[in-house]
N, C-alpha and C positions, 0 to 999 in steps of 0.2 A: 554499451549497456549502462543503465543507472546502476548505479552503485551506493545504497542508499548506507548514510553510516551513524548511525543514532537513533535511538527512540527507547523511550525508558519501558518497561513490560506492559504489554498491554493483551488483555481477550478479544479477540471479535470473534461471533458469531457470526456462522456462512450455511449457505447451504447444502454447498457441495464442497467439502473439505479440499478433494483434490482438484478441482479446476481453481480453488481458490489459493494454493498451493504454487500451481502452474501461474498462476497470475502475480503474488509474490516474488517468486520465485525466477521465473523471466526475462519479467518487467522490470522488477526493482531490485536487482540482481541478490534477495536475500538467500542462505541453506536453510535447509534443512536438516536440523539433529537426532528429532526422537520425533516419532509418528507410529498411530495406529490407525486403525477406521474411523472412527470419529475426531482425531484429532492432531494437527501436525504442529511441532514448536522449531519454530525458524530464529535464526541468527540474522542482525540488521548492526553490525559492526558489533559493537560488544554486548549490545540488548538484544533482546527477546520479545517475539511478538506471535504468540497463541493463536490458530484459527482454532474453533471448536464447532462441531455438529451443532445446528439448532436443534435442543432436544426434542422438541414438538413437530408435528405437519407446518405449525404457524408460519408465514413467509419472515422471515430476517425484516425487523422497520430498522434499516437504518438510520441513524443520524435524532432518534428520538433521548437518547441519553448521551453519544460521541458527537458533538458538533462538526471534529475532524482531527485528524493524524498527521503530524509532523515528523515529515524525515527529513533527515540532513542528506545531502549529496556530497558526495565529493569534489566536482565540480561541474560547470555548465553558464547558459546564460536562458533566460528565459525564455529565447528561441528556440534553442537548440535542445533543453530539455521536451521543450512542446511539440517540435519537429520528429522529436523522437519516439515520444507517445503517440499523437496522431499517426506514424507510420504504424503502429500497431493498432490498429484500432480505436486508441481511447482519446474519448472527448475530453479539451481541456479548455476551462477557463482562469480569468485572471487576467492581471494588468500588464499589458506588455511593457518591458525595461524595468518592471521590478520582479526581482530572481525570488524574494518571497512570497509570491502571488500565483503560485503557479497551484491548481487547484484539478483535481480530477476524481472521478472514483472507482472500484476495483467491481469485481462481477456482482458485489450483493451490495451494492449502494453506499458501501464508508466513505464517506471524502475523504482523501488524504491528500497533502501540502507537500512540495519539492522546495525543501531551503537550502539555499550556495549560504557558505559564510564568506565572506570576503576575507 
Protein backbone atom coordinates (compact mmCIF):
# COMPACT_ATOMS: atom_id res chain seq x y z
CA UNK A 1 0.00 0.00 0.00
CA UNK A 2 1.05 3.73 -0.46
CA UNK A 3 1.89 5.04 2.49
CA UNK A 4 1.74 8.71 1.99
CA UNK A 5 3.78 10.81 4.75
CA UNK A 6 3.37 14.49 4.66
CA UNK A 7 1.16 17.27 3.54
CA UNK A 8 0.69 20.38 5.44
CA UNK A 9 -3.50 20.89 6.37
CA UNK A 10 -5.49 21.15 3.68
CA UNK A 11 -9.71 21.18 2.86
CA UNK A 12 -11.03 19.56 -0.11
CA UNK A 13 -14.43 19.48 -1.07
CA UNK A 14 -16.01 16.11 -2.23
CA UNK A 15 -19.16 14.88 -2.87
CA UNK A 16 -19.49 11.90 -1.22
CA UNK A 17 -17.58 12.11 2.02
CA UNK A 18 -17.34 8.59 2.44
CA UNK A 19 -16.28 6.92 -0.85
CA UNK A 20 -13.90 9.97 -0.82
CA UNK A 21 -12.73 8.54 2.53
CA UNK A 22 -12.47 4.95 1.13
CA UNK A 23 -10.46 6.44 -1.59
CA UNK A 24 -7.81 8.19 0.86
CA UNK A 25 -7.99 5.93 2.92
CA UNK A 26 -7.05 2.62 0.79
CA UNK A 27 -5.21 4.08 -1.82
CA UNK A 28 -2.87 6.41 0.07
CA UNK A 29 -2.96 4.45 3.11
CA UNK A 30 -4.15 7.80 5.22
CA UNK A 31 -6.71 7.25 8.99
CA UNK A 32 -9.04 8.34 9.93
CA UNK A 33 -9.52 10.42 13.45
CA UNK A 34 -12.82 12.35 13.90
CA UNK A 35 -15.62 12.13 11.29
CA UNK A 36 -19.39 12.83 11.10
CA UNK A 37 -21.77 13.04 8.07
CA UNK A 38 -20.46 15.64 6.42
CA UNK A 39 -17.07 15.46 7.29
CA UNK A 40 -14.05 13.23 7.85
CA UNK A 41 -10.41 14.51 9.11
CA UNK A 42 -7.68 12.04 8.23
CA UNK A 43 -4.05 11.72 9.32
CA UNK A 44 -1.19 11.63 6.30
CA UNK A 45 1.91 11.12 8.74
CA UNK A 46 1.82 13.97 11.03
CA UNK A 47 -0.61 16.27 8.83
CA UNK A 48 -4.03 16.49 8.28
CA UNK A 49 -6.01 16.63 5.44
CA UNK A 50 -10.13 17.49 5.76
CA UNK A 51 -12.73 16.17 3.19
CA UNK A 52 -15.82 18.22 3.67
CA UNK A 53 -19.42 17.88 2.19
CA UNK A 54 -20.07 20.37 -0.73
CA UNK A 55 -22.51 22.34 0.96
CA UNK A 56 -24.61 22.91 -2.18
CA UNK A 57 -26.13 20.49 -5.02
CA UNK A 58 -23.26 22.37 -7.06
CA UNK A 59 -20.82 19.56 -8.57
CA UNK A 60 -17.12 19.88 -6.84
CA UNK A 61 -14.97 22.18 -9.88
CA UNK A 62 -11.98 20.78 -9.01
CA UNK A 63 -8.57 22.14 -9.66
CA UNK A 64 -10.34 25.86 -10.25
CA UNK A 65 -8.40 27.28 -6.87
CA UNK A 66 -5.89 23.70 -5.91
CA UNK A 67 -3.74 23.25 -9.12
CA UNK A 68 -2.75 20.00 -7.05
CA UNK A 69 -1.72 18.11 -3.73
CA UNK A 70 1.70 16.78 -2.76
CA UNK A 71 2.31 13.79 -0.95
CA UNK A 72 5.32 12.50 0.29
CA UNK A 73 5.73 8.47 0.06
CA UNK A 74 7.80 6.59 1.77
CA UNK A 75 9.11 4.83 -0.72
CA UNK A 76 8.84 3.66 -4.51
CA UNK A 77 9.92 4.36 -7.97
CA UNK A 78 7.80 5.77 -10.65
CA UNK A 79 6.84 2.49 -11.81
CA UNK A 80 6.04 0.90 -9.22
CA UNK A 81 3.92 3.60 -7.64
CA UNK A 82 1.95 3.78 -11.10
CA UNK A 83 1.86 -0.06 -11.26
CA UNK A 84 0.04 0.21 -8.20
CA UNK A 85 -2.60 2.79 -8.81
CA UNK A 86 -3.42 1.51 -12.20
CA UNK A 87 -4.06 -1.92 -10.33
CA UNK A 88 -6.71 -0.01 -8.64
CA UNK A 89 -8.21 1.57 -11.08
CA UNK A 90 -6.71 5.06 -11.23
CA UNK A 91 -5.31 6.89 -14.22
CA UNK A 92 -1.90 8.14 -13.90
CA UNK A 93 0.17 10.45 -15.69
CA UNK A 94 3.70 11.81 -15.74
CA UNK A 95 7.08 11.33 -16.81
CA UNK A 96 8.43 8.10 -16.34
CA UNK A 97 11.93 7.85 -14.30
CA UNK A 98 11.14 10.83 -12.52
CA UNK A 99 9.57 9.86 -9.00
CA UNK A 100 8.27 13.48 -8.81
CA UNK A 101 6.03 13.33 -11.65
CA UNK A 102 3.76 10.97 -10.69
CA UNK A 103 0.20 12.70 -11.20
CA UNK A 104 -3.38 11.28 -10.69
CA UNK A 105 -6.66 12.21 -9.36
CA UNK A 106 -9.06 10.99 -6.39
CA UNK A 107 -13.09 10.37 -7.08
CA UNK A 108 -14.00 14.39 -7.29
CA UNK A 109 -11.18 15.45 -9.68
CA UNK A 110 -8.10 17.08 -7.16
CA UNK A 111 -4.87 16.14 -8.83
CA UNK A 112 -2.72 14.93 -6.40
CA UNK A 113 1.26 14.23 -6.82
CA UNK A 114 3.34 11.01 -5.31
CA UNK A 115 6.97 12.43 -4.27
CA UNK A 116 9.95 9.74 -3.22
CA UNK A 117 12.54 11.88 -1.47
CA UNK A 118 15.75 10.26 -2.10
Amino acid sequence: MIQATGVDHVVLHVNDVQRSKKFYTEILGMTAYREDDGQVFLHAGQQGLALFKQASDAPVTAGNDLNHLALNVAAGTYETLKAELEGRGVAVTGRPGEDRCIYFRDPDGHRLQLVVHK
